[in-house]
N, C-alpha and C positions, 0 to 999 in steps of 0.2 A: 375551638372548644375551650381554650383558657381564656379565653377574652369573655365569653357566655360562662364559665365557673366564677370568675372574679366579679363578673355583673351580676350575678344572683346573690353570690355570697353578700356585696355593697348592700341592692336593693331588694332583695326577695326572703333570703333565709331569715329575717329576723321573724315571718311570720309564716313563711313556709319551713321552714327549719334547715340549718347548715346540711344534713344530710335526708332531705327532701318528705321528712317523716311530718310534717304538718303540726300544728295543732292539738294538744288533748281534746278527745271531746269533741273532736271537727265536725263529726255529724249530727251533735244535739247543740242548739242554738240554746246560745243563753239570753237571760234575762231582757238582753236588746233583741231578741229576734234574729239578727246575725248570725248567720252561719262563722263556725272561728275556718280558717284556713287550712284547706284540704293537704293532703300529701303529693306529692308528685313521685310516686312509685306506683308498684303495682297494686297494693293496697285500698289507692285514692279514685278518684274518678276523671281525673283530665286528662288520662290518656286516650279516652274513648273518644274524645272532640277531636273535630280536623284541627289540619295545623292553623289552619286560616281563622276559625272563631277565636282559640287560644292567643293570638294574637291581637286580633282586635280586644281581646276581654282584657288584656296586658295593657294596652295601648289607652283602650276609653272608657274602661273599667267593666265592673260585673254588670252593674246595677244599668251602664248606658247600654248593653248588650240584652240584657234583660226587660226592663223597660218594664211598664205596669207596674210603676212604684216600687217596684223591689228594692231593697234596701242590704245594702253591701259597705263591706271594710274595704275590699280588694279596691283600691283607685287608680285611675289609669296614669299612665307613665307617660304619657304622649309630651310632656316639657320636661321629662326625666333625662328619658333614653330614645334614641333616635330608631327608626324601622332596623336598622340594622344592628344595634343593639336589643333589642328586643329579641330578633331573630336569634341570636348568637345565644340569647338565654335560651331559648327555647328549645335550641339545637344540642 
């Protein structure tokens, strides 16, 4: 678990936020159409995904998960962080 705190903290909180509160605004897209960065509480909506999309969506981002042009900030991590750092954030 402090190996997945220190890894979020490095590559996640700067747009999910230090303490998982996302975003202002996460759910009105601005002016690019982008959605900004959800929360990862109870608040937010990724808790509802298995654990396996959440990863892939870490890994090869929103937008390859999503497909149909959908257009995302979230980019995948896949030369970032290894599967098992990934994991450890997620955990």
């Amino acid at each position: 678990m402090a190996d997945g705190r220190q890894i979020y903290a490095d590559q996640c909180a700067a747009c999910h936020g230090v303490d998982l509160e996302g975003q202002p605004e996460w759910r009105r897209p601005p002016p690019s159409g982008r959605l900004p960065a959800p929360p990862h509480d109870e608040s937010g909506h990724t808790w509802h995904h298995p654990d396996e999309l959440l990863f892939r969506i870490v890994k090869e981002s929103t937008a390859s998960i999503v497909g149909g042009g959908y257009e995302s900030d979230m980019p995948g991590f896949a030369g970032v962080m290894s599967d098992a750092e990934i994991r450890a954030v997620l955990d």
